[in-house]
C-alpha positions as CSV (number, residue, x, y, z in Angstrom):
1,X,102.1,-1.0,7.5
2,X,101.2,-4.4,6.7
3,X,103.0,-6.7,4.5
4,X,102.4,-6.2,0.6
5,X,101.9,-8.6,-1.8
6,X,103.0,-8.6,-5.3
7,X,103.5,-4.6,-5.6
8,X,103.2,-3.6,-9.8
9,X,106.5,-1.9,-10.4
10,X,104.0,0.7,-12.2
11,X,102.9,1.8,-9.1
12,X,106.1,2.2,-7.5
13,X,107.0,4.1,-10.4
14,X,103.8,6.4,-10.3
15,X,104.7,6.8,-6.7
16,X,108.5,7.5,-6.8
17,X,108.0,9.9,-9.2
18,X,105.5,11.9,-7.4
19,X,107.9,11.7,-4.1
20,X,110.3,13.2,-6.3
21,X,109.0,16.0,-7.8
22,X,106.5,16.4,-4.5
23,X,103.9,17.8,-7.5
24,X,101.5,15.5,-9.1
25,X,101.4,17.7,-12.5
26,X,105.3,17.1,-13.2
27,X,105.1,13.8,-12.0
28,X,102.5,12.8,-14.6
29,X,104.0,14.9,-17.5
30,X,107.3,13.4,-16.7
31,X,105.7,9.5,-16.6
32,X,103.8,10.8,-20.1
33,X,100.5,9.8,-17.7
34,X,97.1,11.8,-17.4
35,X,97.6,13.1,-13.8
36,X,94.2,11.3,-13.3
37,X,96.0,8.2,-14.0
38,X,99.1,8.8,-11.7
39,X,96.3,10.0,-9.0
40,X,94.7,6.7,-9.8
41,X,97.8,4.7,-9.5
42,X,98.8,6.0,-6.0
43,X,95.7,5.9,-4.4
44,X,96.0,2.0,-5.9
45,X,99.4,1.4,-4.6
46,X,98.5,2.8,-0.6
47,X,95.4,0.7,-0.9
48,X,97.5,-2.3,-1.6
49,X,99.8,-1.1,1.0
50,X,97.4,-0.5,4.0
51,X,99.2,3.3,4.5
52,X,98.8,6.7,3.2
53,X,102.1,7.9,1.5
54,X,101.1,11.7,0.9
55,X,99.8,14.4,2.4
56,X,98.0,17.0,-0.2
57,X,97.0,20.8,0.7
58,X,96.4,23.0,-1.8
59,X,99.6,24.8,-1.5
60,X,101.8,21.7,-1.7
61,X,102.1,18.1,-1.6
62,X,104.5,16.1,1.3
63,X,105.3,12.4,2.0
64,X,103.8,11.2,4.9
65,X,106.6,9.1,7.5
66,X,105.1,6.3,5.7
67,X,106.0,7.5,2.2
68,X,109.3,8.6,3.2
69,X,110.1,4.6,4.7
70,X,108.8,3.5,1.0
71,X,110.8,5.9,-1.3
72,X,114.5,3.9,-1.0
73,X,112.7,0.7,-1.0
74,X,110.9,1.3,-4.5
75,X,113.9,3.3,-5.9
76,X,115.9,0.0,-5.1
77,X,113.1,-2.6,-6.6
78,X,112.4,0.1,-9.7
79,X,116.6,-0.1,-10.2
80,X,116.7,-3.8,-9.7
81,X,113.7,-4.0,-12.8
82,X,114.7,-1.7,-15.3
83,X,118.4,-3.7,-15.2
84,X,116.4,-7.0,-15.6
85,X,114.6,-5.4,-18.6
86,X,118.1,-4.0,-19.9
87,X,119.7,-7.5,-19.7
88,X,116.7,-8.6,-22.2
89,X,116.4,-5.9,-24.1
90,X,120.2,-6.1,-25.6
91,X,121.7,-9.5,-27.0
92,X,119.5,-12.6,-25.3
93,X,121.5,-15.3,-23.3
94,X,123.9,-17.8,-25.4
95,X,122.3,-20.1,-27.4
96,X,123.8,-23.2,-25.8
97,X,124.4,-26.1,-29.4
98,X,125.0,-30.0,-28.7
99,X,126.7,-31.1,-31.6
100,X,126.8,-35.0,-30.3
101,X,130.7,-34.8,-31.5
102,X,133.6,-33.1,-32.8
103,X,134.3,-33.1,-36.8
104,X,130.3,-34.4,-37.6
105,X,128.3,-32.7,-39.9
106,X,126.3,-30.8,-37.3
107,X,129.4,-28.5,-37.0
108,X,128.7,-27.3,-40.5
109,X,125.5,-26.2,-39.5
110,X,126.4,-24.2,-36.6
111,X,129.4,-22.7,-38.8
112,X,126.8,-21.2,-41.0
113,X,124.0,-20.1,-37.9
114,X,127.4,-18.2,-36.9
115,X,127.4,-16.3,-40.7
116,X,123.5,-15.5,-40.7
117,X,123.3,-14.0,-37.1
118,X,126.9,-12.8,-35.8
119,X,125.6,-10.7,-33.4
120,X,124.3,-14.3,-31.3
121,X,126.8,-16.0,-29.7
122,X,125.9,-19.6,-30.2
123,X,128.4,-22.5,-27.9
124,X,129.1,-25.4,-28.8
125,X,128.6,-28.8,-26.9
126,X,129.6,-32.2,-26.7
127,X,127.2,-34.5,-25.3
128,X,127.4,-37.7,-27.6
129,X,123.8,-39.1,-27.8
130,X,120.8,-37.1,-28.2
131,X,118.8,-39.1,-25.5
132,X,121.2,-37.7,-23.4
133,X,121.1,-34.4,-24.0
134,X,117.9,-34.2,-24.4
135,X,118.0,-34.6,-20.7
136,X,120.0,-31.5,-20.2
137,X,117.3,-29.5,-22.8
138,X,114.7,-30.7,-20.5
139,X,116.7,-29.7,-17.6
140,X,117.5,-26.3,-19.0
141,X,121.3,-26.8,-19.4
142,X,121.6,-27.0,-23.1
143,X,119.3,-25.4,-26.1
144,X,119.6,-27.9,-28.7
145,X,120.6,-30.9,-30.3
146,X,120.9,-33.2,-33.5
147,X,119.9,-36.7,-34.0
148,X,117.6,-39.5,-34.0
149,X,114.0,-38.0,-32.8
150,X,112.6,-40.6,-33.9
151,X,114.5,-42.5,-31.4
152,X,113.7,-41.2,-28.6
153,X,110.6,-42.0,-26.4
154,X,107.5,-41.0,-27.1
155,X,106.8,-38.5,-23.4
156,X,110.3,-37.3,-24.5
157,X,109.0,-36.2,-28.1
158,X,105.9,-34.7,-26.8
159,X,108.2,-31.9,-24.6
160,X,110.3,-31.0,-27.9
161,X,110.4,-29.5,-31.1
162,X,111.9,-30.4,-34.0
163,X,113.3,-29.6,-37.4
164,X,114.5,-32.5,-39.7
165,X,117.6,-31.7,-41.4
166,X,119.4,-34.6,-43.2
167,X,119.0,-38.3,-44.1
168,X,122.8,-39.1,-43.2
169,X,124.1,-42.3,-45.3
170,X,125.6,-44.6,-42.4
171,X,128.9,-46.8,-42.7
172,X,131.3,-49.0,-41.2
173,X,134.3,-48.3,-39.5
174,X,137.0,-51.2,-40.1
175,X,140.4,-51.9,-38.8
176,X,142.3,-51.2,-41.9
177,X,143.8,-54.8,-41.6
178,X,140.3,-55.7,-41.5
179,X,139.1,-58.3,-44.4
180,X,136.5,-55.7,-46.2
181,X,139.1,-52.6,-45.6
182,X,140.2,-53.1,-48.8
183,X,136.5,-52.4,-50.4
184,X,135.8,-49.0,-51.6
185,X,132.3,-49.6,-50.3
186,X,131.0,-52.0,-47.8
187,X,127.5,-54.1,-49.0
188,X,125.8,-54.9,-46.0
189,X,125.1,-59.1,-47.4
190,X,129.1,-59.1,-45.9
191,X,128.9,-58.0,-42.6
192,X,126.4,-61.4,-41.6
193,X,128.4,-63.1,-38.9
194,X,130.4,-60.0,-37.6
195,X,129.9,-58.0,-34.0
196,X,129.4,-54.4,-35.5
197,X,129.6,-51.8,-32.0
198,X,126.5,-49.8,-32.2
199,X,127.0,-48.2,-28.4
200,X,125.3,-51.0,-26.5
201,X,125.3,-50.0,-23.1
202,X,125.8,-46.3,-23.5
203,X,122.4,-44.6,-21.7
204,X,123.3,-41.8,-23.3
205,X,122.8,-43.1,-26.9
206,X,120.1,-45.9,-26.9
207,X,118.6,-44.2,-30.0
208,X,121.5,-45.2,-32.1
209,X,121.7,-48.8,-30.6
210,X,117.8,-49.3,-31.7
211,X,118.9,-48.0,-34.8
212,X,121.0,-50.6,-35.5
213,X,119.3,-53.3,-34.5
214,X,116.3,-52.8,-36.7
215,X,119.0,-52.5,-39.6
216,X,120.8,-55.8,-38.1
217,X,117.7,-57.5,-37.8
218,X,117.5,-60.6,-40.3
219,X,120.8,-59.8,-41.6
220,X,122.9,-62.2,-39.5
221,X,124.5,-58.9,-38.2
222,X,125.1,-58.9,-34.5
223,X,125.6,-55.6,-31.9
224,X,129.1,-55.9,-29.7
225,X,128.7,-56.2,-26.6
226,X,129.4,-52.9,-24.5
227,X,132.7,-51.8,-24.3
228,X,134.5,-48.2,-22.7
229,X,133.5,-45.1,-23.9
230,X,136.0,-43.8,-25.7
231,X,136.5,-39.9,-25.9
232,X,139.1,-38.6,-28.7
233,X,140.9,-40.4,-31.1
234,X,143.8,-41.8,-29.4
235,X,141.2,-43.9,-26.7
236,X,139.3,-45.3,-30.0
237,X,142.0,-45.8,-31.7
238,X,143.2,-48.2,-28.2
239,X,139.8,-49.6,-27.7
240,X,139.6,-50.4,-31.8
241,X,143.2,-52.6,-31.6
242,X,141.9,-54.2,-27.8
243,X,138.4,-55.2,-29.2
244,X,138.8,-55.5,-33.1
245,X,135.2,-55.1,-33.4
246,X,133.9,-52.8,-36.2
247,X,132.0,-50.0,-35.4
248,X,128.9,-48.6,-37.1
249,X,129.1,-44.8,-38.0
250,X,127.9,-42.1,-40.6
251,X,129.5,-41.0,-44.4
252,X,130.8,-38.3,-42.3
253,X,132.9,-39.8,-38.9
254,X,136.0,-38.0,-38.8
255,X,138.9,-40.1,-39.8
256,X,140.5,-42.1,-37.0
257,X,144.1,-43.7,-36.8
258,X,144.6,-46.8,-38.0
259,X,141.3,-47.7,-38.9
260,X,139.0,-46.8,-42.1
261,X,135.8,-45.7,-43.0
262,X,133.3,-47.3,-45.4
263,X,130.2,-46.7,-46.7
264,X,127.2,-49.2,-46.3
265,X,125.4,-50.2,-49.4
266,X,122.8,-52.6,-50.6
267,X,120.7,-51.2,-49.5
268,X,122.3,-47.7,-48.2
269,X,121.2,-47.5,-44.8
270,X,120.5,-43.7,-43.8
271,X,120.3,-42.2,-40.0
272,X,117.6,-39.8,-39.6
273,X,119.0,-36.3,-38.4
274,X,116.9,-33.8,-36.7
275,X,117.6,-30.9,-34.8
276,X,115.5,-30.5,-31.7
277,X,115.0,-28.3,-28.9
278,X,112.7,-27.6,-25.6
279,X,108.9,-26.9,-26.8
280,X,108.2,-22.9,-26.8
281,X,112.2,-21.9,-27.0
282,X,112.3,-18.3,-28.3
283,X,115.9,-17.5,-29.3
284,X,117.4,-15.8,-32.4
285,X,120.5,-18.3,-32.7
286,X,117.5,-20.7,-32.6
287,X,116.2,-18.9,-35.8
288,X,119.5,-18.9,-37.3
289,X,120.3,-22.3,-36.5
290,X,117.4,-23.4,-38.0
291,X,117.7,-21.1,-41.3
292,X,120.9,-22.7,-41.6
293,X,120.1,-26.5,-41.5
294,X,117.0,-25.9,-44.1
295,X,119.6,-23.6,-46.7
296,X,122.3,-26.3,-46.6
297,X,119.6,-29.5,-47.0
298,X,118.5,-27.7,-49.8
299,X,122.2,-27.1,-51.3
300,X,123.4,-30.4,-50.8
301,X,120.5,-32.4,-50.8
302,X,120.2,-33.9,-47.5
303,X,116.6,-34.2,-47.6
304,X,117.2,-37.0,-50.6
305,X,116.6,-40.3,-50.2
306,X,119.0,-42.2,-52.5
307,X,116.9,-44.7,-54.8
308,X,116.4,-48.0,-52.4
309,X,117.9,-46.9,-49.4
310,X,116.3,-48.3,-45.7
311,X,115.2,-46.0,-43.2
312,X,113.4,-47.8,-39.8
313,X,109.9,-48.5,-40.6
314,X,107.1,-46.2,-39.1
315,X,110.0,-43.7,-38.3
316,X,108.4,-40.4,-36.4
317,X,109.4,-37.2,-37.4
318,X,110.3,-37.4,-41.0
319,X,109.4,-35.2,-43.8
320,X,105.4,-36.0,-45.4
């Protein structure tokens, strides 16, 4: 027998059947087929094969030594497909959610996904910057992400999708013995001839650097050099006291010990948010995820721009 190629599991299926029942009527009624159709399919499948896999009289039908070597291999294969179509057919694979860090507002988003489709298991992740995890997207080891599309390069863009979900009013976070702690709001006029850390440095988060520098630019604002990466509070609350340099962040960075968090004004300064994912993703989280982000924009009006705020000229990706 020579060596198949690609074998339809339809055939094998036309075939086992018929090896089975060793009577082409049943074995068509039982497949819902024509029995010209099953006839049809076998002849198919021992052309493709090089062999002849039955033997017909008119009092009976047998497999030939030939069909008999094929039967455990196609029961196998036919096993081996209908679990793959199972594992499809029930709850998809885990929708696997970047949320760039704990506490931010991204987490709210994925909260309510959870409500709308509780039947989808949606993870979180943390991989703080979105050019970095758009890497993993790309690479297949995460789903989504929030952030800056905008940001990111232009081959990167044209491989994703994206939803915009909130223009995110930016601040400043301040040693609390800092000089400007004591404002309730921060204009930006008194940050000229500070070093505000924007994540210089970081390759995972060059979208938010560039960010910053198009707001620093002509302000007399400069970006910190790099400095560790620090992961949970206790590390930035270390690298804020060893440095002293402030540190530029959204109206919603979780609170960190001994340090505060200010708003930016004059003008506010907004980070566009977007969620984004690998071009032709089919997933219901994915649905959900996006149902949610659009419901809460429209509740608490992300999608406003506050009267003179700055956004990065020419920025892709933002609403008409």
């Amino acid at each position: 027998m020579p060596a198949p190629h690609d074998v339809e599991p339809r055939l094998l299926r036309a075939f086992t059947a018929a090896a089975e029942e060793l009577h082409f009527t049943r074995a068509a009624a039982r497949l819902y087929l024509a029995q010209q159709a099953l006839s049809r399919d076998i002849r198919r499948l021992e052309r493709e094969l090089g062999a002849e896999l039955f033997v017909r009289t008119t009092r009976q039908v047998a497999l030939t030594p030939d069909g008999e070597r094929l039967l455990p291999y196609a029961r196998r294969v036919l096993a081996a497909h209908d679990e793959l179509t199972e594992a499809f057919r029930s709850a998809p694979r885990p929708l696997l959610v970047d949320l760039n860090s704990p506490d931010l507002v991204q987490e709210r988003v994925l909260l309510r996904a959870r409500e709308l489709a509780p039947e989808q298991e949606l993870m979180a992740r943390y991989e703080s910057g979105l050019t970095g995890a758009v890497q993993s997207i790309l690479a297949g080891r995460l789903d989504t992400s929030f952030g800056r599309y905008g940001g990111l390069d232009a081959r990167l863009r044209a491989r994703l999708d994206s939803q915009f979900v909130r223009y995110e009013p930016m601040a400043v976070v301040l040693p609390e013995d800092h000089p400007l702690a004591g404002l309730p709001e921060v204009p930006l006029a008194r940050l000229a001839g500070e070093r505000i850390y924007a994540g210089a440095g970081n390759d995972r988060t060059p979208e938010w650097t560039d960010l910053a520098a198009r707001l620093f630019a002509g302000r007399g604002i400069e970006i910190a050099p790099p400095a560790p990466l620090a992961v949970g509070h206790e590390e930035f609350r270390r690298i804020m006291a060893k440095h002293r340099h402030p540190v530029l962040a959204v109206v919603d960075f979780p609170p960190m010990p001994g340090c505060v968090l200010r708003p930016l004004v004059d003008p506010v300064p907004l980070s566009p948010v977007s969620l984004v994912w690998r071009k032709g993703l089919r997933h219901p989280g994915l649905d959900a995820l996006r149902r949610a982000a659009a419901e809460l924009g429209a509740r608490e009006g992300w999608l406003v721009r506050p009267p003179g705020a700055w956004l990065p000229e020419g920025e892709p990706g933002l609403p008409a």
